[in-house]
N, C-alpha and C positions, 0 to 999 in steps of 0.2 A: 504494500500500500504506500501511497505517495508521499501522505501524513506522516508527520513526525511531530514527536511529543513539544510542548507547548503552542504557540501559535502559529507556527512554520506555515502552510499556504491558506491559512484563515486571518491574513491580518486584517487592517481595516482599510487597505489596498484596496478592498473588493467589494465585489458587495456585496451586500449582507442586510439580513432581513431578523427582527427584533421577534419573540413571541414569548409570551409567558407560561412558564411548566409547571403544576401541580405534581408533585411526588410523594407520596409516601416516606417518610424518616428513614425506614428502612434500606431502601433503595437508592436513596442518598446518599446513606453511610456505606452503602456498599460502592456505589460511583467516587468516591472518596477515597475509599479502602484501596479502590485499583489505582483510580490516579495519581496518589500520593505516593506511593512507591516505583510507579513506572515512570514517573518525571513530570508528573506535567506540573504546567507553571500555574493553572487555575483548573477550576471544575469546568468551565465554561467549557475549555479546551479538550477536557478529558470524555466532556458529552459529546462533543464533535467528532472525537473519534471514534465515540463508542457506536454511535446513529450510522456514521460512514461505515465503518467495519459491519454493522449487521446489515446495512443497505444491499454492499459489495456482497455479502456472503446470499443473502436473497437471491440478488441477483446473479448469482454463479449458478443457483440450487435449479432456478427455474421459478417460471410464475406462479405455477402450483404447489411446487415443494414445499411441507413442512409448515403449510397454514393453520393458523390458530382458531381454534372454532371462535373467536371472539371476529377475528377476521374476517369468517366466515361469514357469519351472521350480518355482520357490517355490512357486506358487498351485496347480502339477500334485500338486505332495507335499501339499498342504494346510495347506501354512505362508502366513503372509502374512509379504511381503518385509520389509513397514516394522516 
């Protein structure tokens, strides 16, 4: 992957688009747990990785592969998940 730990091709070069994430504590502290030891320089940066990495692996899998019934259900109401 192209991505390297802290801000490396996410600076503010580019553009970039703002939104707000509700997360569970838990889930935080695990996105924390991994960022803080793999280097990165903020959480920000360690979500970005984390969103790209499961993107790219999606998209390796195939469009169907390894969909989540929650996904699932999504796409029956005519919401898309992501």
């Amino acid at each position: 992957m192209a991505y390297t730990n802290g801000y490396g091709a996410y600076s503010q070069k580019e553009n970039v688009s703002r939104f707000q994430l509700r997360v569970p504590k838990k889930i935080m502290d695990e996105i924390d747990g991994f960022g803080i030891p793999e280097g990165f320089r903020s959480r920000n940066a360690a979500i970005i990785y984390l969103l790209k990495f499961a993107l790219e692996q999606k998209k390796a899998a195939g469009p169907n592969a390894n969909q989540t019934p929650a996904a699932s259900a999504e796409k029956e109401n005519g919401h898309d998940a992501a």
